[in-house]
C-alpha angles and dihedrals in degrees: 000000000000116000098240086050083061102039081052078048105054092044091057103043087044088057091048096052084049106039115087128270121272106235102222088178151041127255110259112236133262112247127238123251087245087058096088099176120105103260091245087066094046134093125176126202116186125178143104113326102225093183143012123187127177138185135164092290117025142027119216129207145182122192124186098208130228070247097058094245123140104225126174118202125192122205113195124208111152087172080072095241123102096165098103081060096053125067135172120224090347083300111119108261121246124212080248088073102058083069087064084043103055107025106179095008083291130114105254107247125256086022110175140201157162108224114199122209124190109188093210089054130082097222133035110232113225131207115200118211119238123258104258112201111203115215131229113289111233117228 
């Protein structure tokens, strides 16, 4: 190899070795206290929730991801009650919420969530974001 193609070489390789590392991908996010699994056994979708339907024994939801996934998720509670399984803000929902929730028996629009699933647990666990009101823009 002539002597000026390694010397190209070596500097190369040598600011490579200096310069800083390229992320490929996001940092995964930290896991709230209420979330009890080992983090091995723990995956977390957040995004936009398109649709919410409840009965007696089970909760449904659809969530579009930041990722542009369709996910479902099913929360069973054949006690009737999914509210130990639901939280706001990382705070633990209160049968008040679903009120905000659901104005008008509707799923407010642009809901939002992290949905927790832990694969050695029956059920996954969901946060619901808060409603964040924007406020007017000044001129």
């Amino acid at each position: 190899m002539p002597r000026g193609i390694a010397l190209a070489l070596l500097s190369s390789l040598a600011a490579c070795a200096t310069a800083p590392p390229v992320v490929l991908a996001q940092a995964r996010l930290r896991p709230p206290a209420f979330v009890t699994c080992d983090r091995n056994h723990l995956t977390s979708f957040t995004g936009r929730v398109v649709s919410l339907e409840r009965d007696a024994a089970k909760t449904t939801l659809r969530m579009r991801t930041d990722w542009e996934t369709d996910e479902p998720f099913v929360v069973a509670h054949p006690d009737g009650d999914a509210t130990r399984w639901f939280f706001l803000d990382g705070q633990p929902f209160s049968p008040a919420d679903w009120t905000a929730l659901l104005p008008e028996g509707r799923l407010r629009e642009g809901a939002r969530a992290t949905v927790w699933v832990c694969d050695d647990q029956p059920n996954p666990t969901v946060n619901w974001e808060p409603v964040r009101v924007s406020s007017p823009r000044r001129p």
